[in-house]
Backbone as a printed PyTorch tensor [residue, N CA C, xyz], in Angstrom:
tensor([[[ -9.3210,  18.3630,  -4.5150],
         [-10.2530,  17.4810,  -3.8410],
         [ -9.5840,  16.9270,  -2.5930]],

        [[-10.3760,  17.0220,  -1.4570],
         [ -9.8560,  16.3310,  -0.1170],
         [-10.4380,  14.9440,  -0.1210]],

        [[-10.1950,  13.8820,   0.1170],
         [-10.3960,  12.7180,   0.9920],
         [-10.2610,  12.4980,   2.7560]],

        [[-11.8210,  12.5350,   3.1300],
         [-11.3650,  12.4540,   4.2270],
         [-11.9680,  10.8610,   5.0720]],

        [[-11.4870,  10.4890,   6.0890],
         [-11.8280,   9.0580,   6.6960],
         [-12.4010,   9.5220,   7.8580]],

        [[-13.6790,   9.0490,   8.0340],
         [-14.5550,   9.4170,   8.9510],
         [-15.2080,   7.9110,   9.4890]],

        [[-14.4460,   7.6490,  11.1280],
         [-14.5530,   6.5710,  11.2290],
         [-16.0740,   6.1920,  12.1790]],

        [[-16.9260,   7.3130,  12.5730],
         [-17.6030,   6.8810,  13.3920],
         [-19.1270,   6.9470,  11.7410]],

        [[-18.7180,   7.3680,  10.8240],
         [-19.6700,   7.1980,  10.0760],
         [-20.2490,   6.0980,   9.5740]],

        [[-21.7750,   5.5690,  10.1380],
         [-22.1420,   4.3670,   9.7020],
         [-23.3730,   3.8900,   9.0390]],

        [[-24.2250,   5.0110,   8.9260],
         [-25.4500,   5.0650,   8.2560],
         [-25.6810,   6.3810,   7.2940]],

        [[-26.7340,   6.5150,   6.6540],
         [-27.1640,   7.5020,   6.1940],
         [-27.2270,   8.9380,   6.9080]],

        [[-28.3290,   8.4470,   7.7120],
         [-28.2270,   9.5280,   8.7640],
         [-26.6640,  10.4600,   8.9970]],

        [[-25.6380,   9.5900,   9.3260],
         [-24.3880,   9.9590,   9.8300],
         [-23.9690,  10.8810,   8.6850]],

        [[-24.4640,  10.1710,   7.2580],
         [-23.2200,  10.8540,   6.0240],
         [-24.8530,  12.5870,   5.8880]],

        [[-25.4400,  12.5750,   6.1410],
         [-26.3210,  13.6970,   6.0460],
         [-25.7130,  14.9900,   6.6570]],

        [[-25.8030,  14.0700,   8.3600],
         [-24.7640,  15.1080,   9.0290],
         [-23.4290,  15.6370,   8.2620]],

        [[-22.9150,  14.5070,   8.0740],
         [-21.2010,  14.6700,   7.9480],
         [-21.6070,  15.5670,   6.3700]],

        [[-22.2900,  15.2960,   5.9060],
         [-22.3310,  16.7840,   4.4730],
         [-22.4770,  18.0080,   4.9000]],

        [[-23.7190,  18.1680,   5.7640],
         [-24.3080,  19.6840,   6.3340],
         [-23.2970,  20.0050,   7.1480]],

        [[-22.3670,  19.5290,   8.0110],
         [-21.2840,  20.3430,   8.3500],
         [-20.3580,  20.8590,   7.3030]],

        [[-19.8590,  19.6940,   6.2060],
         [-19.3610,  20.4160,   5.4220],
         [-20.0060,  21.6580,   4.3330]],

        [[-20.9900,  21.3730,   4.5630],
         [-21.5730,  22.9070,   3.7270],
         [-21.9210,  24.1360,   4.3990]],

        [[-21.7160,  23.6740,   5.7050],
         [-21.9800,  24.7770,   6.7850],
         [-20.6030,  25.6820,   6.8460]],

        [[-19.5890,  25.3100,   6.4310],
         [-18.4490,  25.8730,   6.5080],
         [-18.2700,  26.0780,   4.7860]],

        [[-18.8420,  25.4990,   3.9710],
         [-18.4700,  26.0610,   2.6890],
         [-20.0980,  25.7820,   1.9680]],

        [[-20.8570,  26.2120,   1.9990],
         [-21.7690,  25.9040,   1.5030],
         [-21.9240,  25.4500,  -0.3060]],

        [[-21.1570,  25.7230,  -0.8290],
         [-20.8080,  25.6770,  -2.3250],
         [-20.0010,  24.6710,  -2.7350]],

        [[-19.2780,  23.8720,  -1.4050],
         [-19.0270,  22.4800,  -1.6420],
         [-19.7090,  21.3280,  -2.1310]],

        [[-19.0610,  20.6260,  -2.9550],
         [-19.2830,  18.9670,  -3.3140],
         [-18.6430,  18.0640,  -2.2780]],

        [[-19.6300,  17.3550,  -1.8350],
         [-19.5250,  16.5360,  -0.7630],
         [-19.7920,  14.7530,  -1.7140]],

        [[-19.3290,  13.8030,  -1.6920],
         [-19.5980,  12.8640,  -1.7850],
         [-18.9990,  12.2060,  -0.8030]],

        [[-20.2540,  11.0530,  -0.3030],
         [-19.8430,  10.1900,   1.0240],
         [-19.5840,   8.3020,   0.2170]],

        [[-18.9710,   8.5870,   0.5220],
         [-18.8880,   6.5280,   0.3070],
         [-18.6630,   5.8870,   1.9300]],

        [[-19.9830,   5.5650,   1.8630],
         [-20.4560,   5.2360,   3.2670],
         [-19.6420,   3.7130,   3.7290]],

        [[-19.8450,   2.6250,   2.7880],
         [-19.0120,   1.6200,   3.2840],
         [-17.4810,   1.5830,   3.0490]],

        [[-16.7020,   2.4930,   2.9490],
         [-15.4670,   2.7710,   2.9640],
         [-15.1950,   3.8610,   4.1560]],

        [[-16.3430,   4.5210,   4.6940],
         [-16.2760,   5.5580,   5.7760],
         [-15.3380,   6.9310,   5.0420]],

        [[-15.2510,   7.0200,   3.6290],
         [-14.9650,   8.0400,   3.2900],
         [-15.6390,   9.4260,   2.6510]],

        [[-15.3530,  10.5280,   2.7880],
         [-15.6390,  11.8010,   2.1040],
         [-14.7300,  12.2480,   1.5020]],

        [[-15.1980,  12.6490,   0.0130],
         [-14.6260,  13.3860,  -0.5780],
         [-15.2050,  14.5560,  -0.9720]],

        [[-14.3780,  15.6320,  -0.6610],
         [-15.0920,  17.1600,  -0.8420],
         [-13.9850,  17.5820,  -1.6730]],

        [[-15.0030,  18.6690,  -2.6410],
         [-14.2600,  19.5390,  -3.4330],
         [-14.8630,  21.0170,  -3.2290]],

        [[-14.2740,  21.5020,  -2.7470],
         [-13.9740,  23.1050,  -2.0710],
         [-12.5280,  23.3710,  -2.0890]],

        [[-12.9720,  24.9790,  -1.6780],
         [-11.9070,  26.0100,  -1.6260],
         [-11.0040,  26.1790,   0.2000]],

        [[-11.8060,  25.6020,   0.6940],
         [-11.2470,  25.5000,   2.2340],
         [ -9.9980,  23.8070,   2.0980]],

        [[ -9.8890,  24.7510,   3.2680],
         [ -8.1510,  23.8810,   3.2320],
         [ -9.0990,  22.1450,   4.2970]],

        [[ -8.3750,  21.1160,   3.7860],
         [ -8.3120,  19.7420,   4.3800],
         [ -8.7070,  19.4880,   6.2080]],

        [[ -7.9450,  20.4570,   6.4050],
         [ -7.6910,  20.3610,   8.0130],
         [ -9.1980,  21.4170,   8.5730]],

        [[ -9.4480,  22.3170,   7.6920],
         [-10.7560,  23.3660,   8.1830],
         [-12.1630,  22.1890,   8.2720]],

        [[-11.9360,  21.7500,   7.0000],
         [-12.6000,  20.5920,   7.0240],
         [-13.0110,  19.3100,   7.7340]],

        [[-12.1560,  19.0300,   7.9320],
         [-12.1430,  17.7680,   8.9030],
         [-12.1630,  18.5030,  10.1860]],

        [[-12.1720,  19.4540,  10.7380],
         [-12.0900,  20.2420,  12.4520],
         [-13.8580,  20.4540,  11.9750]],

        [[-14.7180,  20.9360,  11.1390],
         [-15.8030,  20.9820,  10.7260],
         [-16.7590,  19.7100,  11.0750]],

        [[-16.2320,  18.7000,  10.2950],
         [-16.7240,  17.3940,  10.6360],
         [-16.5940,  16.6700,  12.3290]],

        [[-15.2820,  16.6590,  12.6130],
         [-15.0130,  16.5360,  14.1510],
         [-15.7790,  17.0540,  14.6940]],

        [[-16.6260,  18.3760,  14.9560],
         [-17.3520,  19.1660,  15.6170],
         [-18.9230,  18.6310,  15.6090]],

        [[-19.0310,  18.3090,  14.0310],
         [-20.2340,  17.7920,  14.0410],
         [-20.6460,  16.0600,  15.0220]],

        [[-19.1510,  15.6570,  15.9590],
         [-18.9020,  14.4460,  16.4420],
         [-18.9290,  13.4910,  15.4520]],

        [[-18.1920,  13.6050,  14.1970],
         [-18.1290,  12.5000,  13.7060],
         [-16.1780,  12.2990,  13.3640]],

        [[-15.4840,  12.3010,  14.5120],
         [-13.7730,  12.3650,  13.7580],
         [-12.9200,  12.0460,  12.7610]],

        [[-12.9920,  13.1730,  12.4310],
         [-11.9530,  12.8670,  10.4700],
         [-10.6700,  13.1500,  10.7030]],

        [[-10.0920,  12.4940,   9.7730],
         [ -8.7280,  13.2150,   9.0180],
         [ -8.3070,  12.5650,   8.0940]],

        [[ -7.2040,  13.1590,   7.2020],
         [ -7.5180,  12.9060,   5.9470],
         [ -6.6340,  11.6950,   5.7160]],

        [[ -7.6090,  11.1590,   4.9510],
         [ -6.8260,   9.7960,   4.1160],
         [ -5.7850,   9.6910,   3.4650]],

        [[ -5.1950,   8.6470,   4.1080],
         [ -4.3220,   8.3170,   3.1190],
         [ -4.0930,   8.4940,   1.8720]],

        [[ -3.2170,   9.5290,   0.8600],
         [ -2.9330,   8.8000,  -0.4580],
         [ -3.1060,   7.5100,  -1.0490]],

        [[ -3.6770,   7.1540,  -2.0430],
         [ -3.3770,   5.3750,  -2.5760],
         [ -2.1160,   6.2180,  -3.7890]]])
């Protein structure tokens, strides 16, 4: 599972986008958005960084979160 921080994400709308890019590059992904934390977590077979360059494109800039 990736965690990623997606800081321009701020509504619904935004986390819709920010899924359909990620399924546009893996369509068979699990996407969950936790919108007031500005995070995604996806579980796919594509690597962290394919991912987040996916999302970036869609203009919303990721990269991945921090470990807790």
């Amino acid at each position: 599972m990736h965690t990623l921080k997606v800081e321009k994400m701020s509504c619904g709308g935004c986390a819709a986008r920010v899924t359909r890019a990620v399924q546009a590059l893996d369509p068979e992904a699990k996407v969950e958005v936790l919108l007031k934390d500005r995070l995604v977590q996806v579980e796919s077979g594509e690597s962290a960084d394919a991912i987040a360059e996916a999302v970036t494109a869609a203009g919303y800039p990721a990269s991945q979160a921090p470990r807790s």
